[in-house]
PDB file of N, CA, C and O in Angstrom:
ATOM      1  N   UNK A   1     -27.134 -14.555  13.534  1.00  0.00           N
ATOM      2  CA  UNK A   1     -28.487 -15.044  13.388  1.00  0.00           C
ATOM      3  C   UNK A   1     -28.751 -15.616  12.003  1.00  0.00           C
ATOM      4  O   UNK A   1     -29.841 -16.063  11.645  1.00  0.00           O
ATOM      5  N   UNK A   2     -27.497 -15.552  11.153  1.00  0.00           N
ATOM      6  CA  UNK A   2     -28.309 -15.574  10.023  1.00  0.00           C
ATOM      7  C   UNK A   2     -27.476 -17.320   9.342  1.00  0.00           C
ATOM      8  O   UNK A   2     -26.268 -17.557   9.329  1.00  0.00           O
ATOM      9  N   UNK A   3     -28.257 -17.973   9.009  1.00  0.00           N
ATOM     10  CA  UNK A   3     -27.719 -19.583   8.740  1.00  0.00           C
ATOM     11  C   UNK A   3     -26.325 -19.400   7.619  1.00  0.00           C
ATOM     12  O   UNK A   3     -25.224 -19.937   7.736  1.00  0.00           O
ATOM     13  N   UNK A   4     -26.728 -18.594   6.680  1.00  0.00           N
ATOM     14  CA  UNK A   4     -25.770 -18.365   5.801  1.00  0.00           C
ATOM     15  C   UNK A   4     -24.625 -18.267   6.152  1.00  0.00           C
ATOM     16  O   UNK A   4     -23.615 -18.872   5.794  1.00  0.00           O
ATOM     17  N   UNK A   5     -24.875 -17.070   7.251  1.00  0.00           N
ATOM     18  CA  UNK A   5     -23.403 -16.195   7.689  1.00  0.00           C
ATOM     19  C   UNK A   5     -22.779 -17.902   8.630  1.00  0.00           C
ATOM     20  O   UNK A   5     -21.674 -18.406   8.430  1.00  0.00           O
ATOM     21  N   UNK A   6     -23.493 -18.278   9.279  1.00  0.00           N
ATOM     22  CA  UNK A   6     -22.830 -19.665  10.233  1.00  0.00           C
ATOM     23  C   UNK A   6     -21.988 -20.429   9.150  1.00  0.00           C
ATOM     24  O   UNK A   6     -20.767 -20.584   9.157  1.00  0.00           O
ATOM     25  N   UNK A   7     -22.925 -20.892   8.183  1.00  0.00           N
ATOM     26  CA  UNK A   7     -22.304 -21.776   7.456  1.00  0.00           C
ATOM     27  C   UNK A   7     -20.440 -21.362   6.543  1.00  0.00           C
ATOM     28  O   UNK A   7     -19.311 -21.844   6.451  1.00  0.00           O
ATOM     29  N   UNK A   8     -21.081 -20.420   6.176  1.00  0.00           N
ATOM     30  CA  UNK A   8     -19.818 -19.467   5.699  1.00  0.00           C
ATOM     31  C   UNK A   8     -18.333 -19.794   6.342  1.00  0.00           C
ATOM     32  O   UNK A   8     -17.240 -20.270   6.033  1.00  0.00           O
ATOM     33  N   UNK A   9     -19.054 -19.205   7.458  1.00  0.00           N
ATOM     34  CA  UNK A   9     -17.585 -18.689   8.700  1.00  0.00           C
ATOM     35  C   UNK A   9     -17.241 -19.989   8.657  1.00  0.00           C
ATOM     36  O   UNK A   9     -16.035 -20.125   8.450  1.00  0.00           O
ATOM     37  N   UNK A  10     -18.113 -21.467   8.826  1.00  0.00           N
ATOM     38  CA  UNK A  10     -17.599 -22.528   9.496  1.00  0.00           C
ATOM     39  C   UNK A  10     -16.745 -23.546   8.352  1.00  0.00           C
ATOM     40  O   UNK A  10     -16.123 -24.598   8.496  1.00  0.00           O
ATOM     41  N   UNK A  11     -17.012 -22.779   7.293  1.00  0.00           N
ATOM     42  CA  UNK A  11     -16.049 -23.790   5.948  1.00  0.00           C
ATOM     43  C   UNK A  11     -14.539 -22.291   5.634  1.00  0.00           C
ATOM     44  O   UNK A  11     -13.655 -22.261   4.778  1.00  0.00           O
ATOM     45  N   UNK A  12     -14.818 -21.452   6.581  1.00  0.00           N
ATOM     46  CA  UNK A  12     -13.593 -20.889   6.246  1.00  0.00           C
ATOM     47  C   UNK A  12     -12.911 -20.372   5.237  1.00  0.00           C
ATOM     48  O   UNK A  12     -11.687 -20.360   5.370  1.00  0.00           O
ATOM     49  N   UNK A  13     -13.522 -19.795   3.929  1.00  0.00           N
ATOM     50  CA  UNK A  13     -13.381 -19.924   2.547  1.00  0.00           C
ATOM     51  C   UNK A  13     -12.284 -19.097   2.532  1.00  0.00           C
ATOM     52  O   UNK A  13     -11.988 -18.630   1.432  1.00  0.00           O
ATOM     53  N   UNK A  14     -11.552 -18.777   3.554  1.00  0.00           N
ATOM     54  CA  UNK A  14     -10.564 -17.158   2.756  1.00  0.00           C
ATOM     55  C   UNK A  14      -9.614 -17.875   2.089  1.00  0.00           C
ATOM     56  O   UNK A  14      -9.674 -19.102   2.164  1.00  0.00           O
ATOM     57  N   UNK A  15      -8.394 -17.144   1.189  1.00  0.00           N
ATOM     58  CA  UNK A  15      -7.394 -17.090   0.469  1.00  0.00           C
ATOM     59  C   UNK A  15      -6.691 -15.457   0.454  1.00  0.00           C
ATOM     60  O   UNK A  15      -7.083 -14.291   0.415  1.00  0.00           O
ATOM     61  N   UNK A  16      -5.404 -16.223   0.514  1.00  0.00           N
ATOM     62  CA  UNK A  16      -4.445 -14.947   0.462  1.00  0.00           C
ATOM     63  C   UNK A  16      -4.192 -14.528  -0.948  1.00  0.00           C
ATOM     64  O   UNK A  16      -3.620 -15.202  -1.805  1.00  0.00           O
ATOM     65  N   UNK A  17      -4.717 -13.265  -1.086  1.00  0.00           N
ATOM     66  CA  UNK A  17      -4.565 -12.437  -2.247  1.00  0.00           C
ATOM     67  C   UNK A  17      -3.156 -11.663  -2.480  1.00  0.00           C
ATOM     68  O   UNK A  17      -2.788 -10.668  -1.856  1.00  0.00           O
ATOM     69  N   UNK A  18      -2.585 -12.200  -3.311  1.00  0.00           N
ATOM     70  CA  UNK A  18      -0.724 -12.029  -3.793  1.00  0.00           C
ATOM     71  C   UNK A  18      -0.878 -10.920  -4.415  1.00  0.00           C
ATOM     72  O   UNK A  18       0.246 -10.423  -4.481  1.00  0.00           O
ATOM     73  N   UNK A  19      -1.876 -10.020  -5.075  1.00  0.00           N
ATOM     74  CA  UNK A  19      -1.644  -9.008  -6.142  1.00  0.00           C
ATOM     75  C   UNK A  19      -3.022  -8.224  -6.577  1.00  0.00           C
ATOM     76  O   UNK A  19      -4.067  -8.845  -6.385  1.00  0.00           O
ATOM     77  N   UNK A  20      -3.085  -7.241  -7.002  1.00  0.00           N
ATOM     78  CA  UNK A  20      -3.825  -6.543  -7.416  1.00  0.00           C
ATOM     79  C   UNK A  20      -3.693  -4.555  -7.430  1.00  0.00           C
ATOM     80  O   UNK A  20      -2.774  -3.763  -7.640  1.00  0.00           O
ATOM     81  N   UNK A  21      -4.974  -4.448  -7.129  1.00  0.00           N
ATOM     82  CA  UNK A  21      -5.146  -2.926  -7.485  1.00  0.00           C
ATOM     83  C   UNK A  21      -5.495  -2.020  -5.572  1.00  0.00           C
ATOM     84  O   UNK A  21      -6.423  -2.534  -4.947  1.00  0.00           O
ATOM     85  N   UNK A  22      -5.300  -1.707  -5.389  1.00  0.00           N
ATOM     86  CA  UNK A  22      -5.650  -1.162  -3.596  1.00  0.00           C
ATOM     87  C   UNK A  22      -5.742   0.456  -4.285  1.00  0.00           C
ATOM     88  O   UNK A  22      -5.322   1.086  -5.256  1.00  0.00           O
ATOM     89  N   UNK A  23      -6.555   0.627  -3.121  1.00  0.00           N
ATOM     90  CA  UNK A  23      -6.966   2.173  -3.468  1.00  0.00           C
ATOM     91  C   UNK A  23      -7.041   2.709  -2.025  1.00  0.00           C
ATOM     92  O   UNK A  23      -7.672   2.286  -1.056  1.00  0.00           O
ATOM     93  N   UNK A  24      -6.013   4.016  -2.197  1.00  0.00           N
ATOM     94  CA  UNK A  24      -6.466   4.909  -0.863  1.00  0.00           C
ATOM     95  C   UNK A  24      -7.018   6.226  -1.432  1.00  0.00           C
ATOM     96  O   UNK A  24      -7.109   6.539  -2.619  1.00  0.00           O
ATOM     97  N   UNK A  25      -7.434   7.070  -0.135  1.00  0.00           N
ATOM     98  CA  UNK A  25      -7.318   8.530  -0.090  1.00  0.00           C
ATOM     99  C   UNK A  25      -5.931   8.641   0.985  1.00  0.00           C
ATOM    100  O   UNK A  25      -5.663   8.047   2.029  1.00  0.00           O
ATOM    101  N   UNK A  26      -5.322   9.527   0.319  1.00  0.00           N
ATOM    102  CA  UNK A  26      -4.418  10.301   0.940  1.00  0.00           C
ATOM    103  C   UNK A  26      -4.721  11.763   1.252  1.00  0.00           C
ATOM    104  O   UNK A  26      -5.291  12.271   0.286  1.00  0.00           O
ATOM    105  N   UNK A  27      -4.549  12.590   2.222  1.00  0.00           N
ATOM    106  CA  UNK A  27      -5.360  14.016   2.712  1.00  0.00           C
ATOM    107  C   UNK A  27      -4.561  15.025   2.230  1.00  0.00           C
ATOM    108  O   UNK A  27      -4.871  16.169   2.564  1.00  0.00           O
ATOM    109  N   UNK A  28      -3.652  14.875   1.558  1.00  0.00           N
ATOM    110  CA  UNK A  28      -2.940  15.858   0.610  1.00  0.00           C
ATOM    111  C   UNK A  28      -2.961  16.165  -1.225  1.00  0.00           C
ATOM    112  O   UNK A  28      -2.907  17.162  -1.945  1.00  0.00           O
ATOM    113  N   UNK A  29      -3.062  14.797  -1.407  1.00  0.00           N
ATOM    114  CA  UNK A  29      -3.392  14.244  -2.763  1.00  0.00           C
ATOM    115  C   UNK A  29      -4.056  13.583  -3.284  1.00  0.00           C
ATOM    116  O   UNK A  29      -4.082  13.092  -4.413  1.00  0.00           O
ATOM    117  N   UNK A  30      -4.790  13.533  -2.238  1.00  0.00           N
ATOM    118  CA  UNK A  30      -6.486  12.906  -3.153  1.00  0.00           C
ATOM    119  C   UNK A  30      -6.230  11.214  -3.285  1.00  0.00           C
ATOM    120  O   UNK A  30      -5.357  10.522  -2.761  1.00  0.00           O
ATOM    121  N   UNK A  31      -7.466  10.801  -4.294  1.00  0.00           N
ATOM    122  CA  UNK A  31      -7.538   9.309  -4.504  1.00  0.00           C
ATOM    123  C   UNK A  31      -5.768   8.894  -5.431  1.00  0.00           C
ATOM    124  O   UNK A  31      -5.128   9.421  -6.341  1.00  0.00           O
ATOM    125  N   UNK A  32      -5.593   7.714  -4.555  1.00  0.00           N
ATOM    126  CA  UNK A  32      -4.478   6.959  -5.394  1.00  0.00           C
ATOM    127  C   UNK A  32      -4.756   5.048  -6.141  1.00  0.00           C
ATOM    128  O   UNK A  32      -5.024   3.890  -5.820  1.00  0.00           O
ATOM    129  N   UNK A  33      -4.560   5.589  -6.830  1.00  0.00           N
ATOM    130  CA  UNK A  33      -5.203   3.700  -7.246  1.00  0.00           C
ATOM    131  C   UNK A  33      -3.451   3.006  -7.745  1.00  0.00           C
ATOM    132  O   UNK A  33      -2.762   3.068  -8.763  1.00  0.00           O
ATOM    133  N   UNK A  34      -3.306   2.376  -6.381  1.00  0.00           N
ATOM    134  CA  UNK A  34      -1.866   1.621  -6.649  1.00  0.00           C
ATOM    135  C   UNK A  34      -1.779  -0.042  -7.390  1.00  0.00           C
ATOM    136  O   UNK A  34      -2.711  -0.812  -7.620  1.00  0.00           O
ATOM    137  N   UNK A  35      -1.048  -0.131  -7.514  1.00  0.00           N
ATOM    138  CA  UNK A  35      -0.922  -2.167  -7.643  1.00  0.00           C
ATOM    139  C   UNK A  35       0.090  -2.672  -7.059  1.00  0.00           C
ATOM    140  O   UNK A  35       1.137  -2.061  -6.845  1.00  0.00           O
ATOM    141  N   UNK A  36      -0.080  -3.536  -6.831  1.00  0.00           N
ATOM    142  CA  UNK A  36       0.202  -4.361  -5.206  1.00  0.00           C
ATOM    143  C   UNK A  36       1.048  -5.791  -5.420  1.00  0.00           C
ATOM    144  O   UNK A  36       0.642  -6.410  -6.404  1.00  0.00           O
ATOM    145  N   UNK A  37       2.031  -6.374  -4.769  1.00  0.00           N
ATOM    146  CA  UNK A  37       2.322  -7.236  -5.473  1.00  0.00           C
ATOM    147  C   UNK A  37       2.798  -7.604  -3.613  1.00  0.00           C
ATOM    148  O   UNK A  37       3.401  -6.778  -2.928  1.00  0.00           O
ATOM    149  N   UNK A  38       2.397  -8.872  -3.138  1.00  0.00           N
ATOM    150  CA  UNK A  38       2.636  -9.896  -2.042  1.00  0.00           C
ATOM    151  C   UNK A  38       4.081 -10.530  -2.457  1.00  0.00           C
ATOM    152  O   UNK A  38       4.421 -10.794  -3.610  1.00  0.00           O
ATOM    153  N   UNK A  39       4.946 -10.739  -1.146  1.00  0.00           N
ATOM    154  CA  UNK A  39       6.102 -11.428  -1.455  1.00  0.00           C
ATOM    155  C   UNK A  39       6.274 -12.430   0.069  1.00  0.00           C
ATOM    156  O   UNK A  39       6.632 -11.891   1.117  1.00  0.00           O
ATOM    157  N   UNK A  40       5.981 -13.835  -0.007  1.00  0.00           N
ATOM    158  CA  UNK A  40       6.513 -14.227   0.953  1.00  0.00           C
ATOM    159  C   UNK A  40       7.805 -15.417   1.192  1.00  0.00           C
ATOM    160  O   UNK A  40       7.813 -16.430   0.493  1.00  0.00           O
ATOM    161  N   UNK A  41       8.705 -15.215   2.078  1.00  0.00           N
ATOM    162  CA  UNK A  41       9.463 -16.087   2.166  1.00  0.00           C
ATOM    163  C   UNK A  41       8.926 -17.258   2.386  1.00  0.00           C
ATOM    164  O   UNK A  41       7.879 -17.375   3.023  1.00  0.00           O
ATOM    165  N   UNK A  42       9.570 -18.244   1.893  1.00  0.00           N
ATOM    166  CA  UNK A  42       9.067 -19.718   1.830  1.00  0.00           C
ATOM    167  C   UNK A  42       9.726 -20.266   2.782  1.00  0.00           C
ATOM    168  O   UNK A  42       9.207 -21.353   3.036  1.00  0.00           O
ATOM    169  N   UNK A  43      10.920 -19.982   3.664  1.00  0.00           N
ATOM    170  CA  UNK A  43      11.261 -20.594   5.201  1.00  0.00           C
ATOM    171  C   UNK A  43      10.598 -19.996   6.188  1.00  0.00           C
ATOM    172  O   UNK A  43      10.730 -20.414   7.338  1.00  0.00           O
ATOM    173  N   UNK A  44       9.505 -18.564   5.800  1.00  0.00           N
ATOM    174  CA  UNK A  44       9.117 -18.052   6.681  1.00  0.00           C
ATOM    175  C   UNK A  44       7.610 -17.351   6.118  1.00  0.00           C
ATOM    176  O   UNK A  44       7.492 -16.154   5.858  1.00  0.00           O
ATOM    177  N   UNK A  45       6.464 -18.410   5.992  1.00  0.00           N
ATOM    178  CA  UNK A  45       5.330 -17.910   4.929  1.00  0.00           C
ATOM    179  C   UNK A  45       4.558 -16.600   6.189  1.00  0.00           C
ATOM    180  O   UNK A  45       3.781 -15.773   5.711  1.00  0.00           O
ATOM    181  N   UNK A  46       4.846 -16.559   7.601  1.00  0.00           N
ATOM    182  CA  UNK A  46       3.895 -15.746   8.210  1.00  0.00           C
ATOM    183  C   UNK A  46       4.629 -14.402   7.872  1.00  0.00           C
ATOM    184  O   UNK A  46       3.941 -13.484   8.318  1.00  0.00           O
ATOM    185  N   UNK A  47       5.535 -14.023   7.378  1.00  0.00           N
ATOM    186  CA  UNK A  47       6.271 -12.814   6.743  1.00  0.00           C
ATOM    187  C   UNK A  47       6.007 -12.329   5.106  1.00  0.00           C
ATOM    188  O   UNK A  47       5.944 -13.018   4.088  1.00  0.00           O
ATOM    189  N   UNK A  48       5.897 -11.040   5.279  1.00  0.00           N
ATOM    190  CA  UNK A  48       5.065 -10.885   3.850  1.00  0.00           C
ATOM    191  C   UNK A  48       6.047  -9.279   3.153  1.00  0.00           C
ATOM    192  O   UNK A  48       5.771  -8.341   3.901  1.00  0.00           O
ATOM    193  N   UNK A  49       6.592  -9.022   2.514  1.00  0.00           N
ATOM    194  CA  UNK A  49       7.065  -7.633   1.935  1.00  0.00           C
ATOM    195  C   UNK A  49       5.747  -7.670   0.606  1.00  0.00           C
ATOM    196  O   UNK A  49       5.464  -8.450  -0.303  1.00  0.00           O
ATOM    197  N   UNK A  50       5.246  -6.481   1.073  1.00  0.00           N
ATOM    198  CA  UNK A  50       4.031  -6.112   0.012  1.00  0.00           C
ATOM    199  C   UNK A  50       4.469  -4.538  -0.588  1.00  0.00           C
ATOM    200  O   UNK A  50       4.353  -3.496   0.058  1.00  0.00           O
ATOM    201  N   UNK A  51       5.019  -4.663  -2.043  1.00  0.00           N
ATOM    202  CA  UNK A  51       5.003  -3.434  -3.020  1.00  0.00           C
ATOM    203  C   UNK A  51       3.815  -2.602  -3.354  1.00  0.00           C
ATOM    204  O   UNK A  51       2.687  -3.095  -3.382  1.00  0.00           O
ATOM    205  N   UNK A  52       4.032  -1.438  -3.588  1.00  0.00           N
ATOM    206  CA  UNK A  52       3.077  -0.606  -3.875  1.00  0.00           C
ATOM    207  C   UNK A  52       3.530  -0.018  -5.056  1.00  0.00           C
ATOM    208  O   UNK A  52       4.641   0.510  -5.058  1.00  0.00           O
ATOM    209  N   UNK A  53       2.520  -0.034  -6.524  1.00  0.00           N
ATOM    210  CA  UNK A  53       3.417   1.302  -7.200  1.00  0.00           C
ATOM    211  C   UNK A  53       2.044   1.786  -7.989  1.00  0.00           C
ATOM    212  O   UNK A  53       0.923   1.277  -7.997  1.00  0.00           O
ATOM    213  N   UNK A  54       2.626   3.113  -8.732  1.00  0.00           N
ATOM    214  CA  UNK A  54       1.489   3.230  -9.432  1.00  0.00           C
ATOM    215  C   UNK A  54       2.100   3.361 -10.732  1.00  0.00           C
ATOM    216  O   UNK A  54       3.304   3.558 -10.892  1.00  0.00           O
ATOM    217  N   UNK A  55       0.783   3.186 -12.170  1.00  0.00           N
ATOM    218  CA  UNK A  55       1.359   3.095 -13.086  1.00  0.00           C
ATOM    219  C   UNK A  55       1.839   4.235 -13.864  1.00  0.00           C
ATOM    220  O   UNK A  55       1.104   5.221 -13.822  1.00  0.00           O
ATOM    221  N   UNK A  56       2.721   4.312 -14.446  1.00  0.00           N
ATOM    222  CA  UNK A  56       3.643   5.512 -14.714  1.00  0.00           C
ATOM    223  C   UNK A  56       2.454   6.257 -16.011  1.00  0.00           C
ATOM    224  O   UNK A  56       1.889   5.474 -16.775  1.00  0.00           O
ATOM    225  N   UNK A  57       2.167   7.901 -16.134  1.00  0.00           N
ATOM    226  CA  UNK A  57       1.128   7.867 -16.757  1.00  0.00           C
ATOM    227  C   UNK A  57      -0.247   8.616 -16.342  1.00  0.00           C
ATOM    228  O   UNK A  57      -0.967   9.412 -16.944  1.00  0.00           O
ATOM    229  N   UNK A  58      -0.315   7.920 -14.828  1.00  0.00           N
ATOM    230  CA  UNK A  58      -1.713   8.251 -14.131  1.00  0.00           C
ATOM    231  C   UNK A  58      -1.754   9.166 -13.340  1.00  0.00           C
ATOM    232  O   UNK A  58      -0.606   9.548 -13.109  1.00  0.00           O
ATOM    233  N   UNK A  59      -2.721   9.891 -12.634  1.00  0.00           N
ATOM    234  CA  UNK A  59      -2.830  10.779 -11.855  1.00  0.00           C
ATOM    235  C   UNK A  59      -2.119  10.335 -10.592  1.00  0.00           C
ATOM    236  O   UNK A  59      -1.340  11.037  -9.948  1.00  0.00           O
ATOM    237  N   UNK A  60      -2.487   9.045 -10.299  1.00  0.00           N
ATOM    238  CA  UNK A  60      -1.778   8.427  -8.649  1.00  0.00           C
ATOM    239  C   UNK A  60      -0.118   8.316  -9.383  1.00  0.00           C
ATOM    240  O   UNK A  60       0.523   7.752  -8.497  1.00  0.00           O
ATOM    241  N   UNK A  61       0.493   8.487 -10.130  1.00  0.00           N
ATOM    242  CA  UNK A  61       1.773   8.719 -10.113  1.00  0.00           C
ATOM    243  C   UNK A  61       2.480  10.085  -9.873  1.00  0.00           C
ATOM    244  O   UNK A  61       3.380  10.501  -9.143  1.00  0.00           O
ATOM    245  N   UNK A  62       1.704  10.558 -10.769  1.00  0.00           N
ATOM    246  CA  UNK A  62       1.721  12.126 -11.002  1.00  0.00           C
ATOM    247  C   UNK A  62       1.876  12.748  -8.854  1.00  0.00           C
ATOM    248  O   UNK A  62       2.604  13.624  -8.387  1.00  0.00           O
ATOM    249  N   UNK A  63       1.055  12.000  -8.257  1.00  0.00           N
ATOM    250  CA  UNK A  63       0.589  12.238  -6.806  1.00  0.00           C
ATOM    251  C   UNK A  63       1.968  11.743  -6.205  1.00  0.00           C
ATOM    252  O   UNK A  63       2.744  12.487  -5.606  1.00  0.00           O
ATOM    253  N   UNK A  64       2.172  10.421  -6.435  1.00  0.00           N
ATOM    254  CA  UNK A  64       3.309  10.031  -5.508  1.00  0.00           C
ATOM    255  C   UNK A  64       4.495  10.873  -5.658  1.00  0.00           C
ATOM    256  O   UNK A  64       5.342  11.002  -4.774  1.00  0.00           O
ATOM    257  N   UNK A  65       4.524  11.316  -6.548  1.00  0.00           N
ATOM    258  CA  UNK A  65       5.938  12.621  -7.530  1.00  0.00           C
ATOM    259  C   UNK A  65       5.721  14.027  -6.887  1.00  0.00           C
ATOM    260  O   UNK A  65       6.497  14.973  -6.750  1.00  0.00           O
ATOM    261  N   UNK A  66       4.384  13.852  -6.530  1.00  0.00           N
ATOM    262  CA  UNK A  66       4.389  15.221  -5.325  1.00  0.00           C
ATOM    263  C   UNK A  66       4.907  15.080  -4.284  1.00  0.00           C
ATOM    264  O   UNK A  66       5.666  15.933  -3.824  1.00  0.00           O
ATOM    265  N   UNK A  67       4.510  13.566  -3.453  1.00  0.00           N
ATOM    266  CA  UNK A  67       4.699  13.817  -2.507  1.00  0.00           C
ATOM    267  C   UNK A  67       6.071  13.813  -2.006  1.00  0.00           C
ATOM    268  O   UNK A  67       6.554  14.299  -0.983  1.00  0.00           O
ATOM    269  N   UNK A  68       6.706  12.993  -3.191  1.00  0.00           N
ATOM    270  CA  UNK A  68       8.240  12.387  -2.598  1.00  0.00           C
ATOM    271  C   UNK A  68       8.729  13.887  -3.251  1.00  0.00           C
ATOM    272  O   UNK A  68       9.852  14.035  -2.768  1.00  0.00           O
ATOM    273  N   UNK A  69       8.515  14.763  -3.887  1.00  0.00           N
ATOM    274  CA  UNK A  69       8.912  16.344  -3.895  1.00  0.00           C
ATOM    275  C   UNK A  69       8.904  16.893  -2.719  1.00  0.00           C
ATOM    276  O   UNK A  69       9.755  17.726  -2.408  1.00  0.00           O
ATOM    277  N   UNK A  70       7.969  16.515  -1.921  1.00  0.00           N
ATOM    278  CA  UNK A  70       7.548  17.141  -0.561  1.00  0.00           C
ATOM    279  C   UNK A  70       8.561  16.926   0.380  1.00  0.00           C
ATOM    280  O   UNK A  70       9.171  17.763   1.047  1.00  0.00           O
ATOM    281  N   UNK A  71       8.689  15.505   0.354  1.00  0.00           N
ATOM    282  CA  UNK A  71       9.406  14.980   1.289  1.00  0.00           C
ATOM    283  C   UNK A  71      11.039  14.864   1.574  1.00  0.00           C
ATOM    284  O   UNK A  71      11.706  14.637   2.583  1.00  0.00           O
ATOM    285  N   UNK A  72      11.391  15.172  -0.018  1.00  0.00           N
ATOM    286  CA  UNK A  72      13.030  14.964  -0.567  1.00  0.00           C
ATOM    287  C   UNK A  72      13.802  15.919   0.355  1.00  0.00           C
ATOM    288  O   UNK A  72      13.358  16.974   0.807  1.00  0.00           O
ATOM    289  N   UNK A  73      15.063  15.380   0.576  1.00  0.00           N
ATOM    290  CA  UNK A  73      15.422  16.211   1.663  1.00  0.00           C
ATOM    291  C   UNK A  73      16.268  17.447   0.656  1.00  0.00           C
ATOM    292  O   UNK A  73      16.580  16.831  -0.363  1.00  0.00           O
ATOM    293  N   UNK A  74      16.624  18.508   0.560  1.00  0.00           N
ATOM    294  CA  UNK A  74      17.579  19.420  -0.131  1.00  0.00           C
ATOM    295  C   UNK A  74      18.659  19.242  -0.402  1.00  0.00           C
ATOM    296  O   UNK A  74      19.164  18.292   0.196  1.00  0.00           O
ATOM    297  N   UNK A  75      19.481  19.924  -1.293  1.00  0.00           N
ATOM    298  CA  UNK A  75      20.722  19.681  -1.303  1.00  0.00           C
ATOM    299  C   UNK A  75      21.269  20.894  -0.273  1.00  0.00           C
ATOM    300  O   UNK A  75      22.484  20.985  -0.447  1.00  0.00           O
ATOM    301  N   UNK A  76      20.797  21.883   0.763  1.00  0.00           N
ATOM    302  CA  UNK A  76      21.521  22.291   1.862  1.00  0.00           C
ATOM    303  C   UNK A  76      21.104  21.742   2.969  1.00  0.00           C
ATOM    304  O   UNK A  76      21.205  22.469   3.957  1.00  0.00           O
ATOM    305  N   UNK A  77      20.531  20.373   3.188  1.00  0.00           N
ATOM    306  CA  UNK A  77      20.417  19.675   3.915  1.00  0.00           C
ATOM    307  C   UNK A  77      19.171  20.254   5.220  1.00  0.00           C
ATOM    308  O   UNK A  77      19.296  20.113   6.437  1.00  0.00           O
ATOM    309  N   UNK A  78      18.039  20.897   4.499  1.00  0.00           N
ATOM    310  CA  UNK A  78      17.375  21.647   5.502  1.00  0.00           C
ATOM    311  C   UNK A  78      16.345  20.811   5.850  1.00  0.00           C
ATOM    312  O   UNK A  78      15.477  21.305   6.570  1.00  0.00           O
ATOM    313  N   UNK A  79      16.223  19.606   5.497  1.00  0.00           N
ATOM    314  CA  UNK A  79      15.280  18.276   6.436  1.00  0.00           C
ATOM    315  C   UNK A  79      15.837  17.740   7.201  1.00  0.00           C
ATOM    316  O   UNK A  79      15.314  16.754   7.719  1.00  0.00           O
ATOM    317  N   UNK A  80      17.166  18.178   7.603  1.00  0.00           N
ATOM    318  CA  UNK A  80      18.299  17.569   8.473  1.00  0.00           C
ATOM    319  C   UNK A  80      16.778  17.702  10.274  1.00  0.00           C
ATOM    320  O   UNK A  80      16.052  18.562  10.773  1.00  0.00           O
ATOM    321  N   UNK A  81      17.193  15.971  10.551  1.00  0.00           N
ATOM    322  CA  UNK A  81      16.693  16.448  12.467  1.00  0.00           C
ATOM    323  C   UNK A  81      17.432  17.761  13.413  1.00  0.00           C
ATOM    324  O   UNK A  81      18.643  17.736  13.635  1.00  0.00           O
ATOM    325  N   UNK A  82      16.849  18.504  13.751  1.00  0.00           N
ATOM    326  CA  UNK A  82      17.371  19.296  14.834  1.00  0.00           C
ATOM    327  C   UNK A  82      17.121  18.635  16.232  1.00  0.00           C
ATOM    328  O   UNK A  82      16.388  17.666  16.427  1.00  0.00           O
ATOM    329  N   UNK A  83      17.987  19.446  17.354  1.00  0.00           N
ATOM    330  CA  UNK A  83      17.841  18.630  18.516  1.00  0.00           C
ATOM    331  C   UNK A  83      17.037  19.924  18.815  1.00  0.00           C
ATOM    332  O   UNK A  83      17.391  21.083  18.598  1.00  0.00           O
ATOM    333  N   UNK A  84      16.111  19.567  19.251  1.00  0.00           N
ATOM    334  CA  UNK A  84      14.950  20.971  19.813  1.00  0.00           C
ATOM    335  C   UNK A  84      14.395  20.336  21.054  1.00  0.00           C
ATOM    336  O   UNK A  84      13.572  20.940  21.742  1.00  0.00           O
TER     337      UNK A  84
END
C-alpha cells in the first residue's frame, strides 16, 4: 500500500555484500560477533564460499575455543561413531 515501498522494490536497489561483521547467538555461548569475508568463483558467480572468523582477543574467540574444545575428538578416540 505504501508508494514508497512500490517504488523501491521496482528499481531493485540490492547489492551483494562481500564482507563485514555478522552476529549470532549461539545457545551454548552466548553472543558471537564474527567477520565475514564472500568468495566467488568467476566461471561460476551463483557459487559463493563465505568465511567466518573472529578476532583473536575477543570474547567471540575466546567462545569459538570452547566450542571446538567441545567438539575435538580425543586422543582415545571416544567421539569415534558407534553403530547403535
Amino acid at each position: 500500500k505504501s508508494e514508497d515501498f512500490r517504488r523501491l522494490w521496482a528499481e531493485h536497489p540490492v547489492q551483494d555484500k562481500t564482507s563485514g561483521i555478522k552476529r549470532f547467538h549461539h545457545p551454548l555461548v552466548g553472543d558471537l560477533e564474527l567477520t565475514y569475508e564472500t568468495l566467488r568463483a568467476a566461471d561460476d558467480p551463483d557459487q559463493a564460499l563465505i568465511t567466518y572468523a573472529a578476532r583473536p582477543g575477543t570474547s567471540s574467540h575466546d567462545s569459538l575455543h570452547m566450542l571446538l574444545a567441545w567438539t575435538a575428538p580425543t586422543a582415545t578416540g571416544s567421539h569415534q561413531p558407534t553403530d547403535s
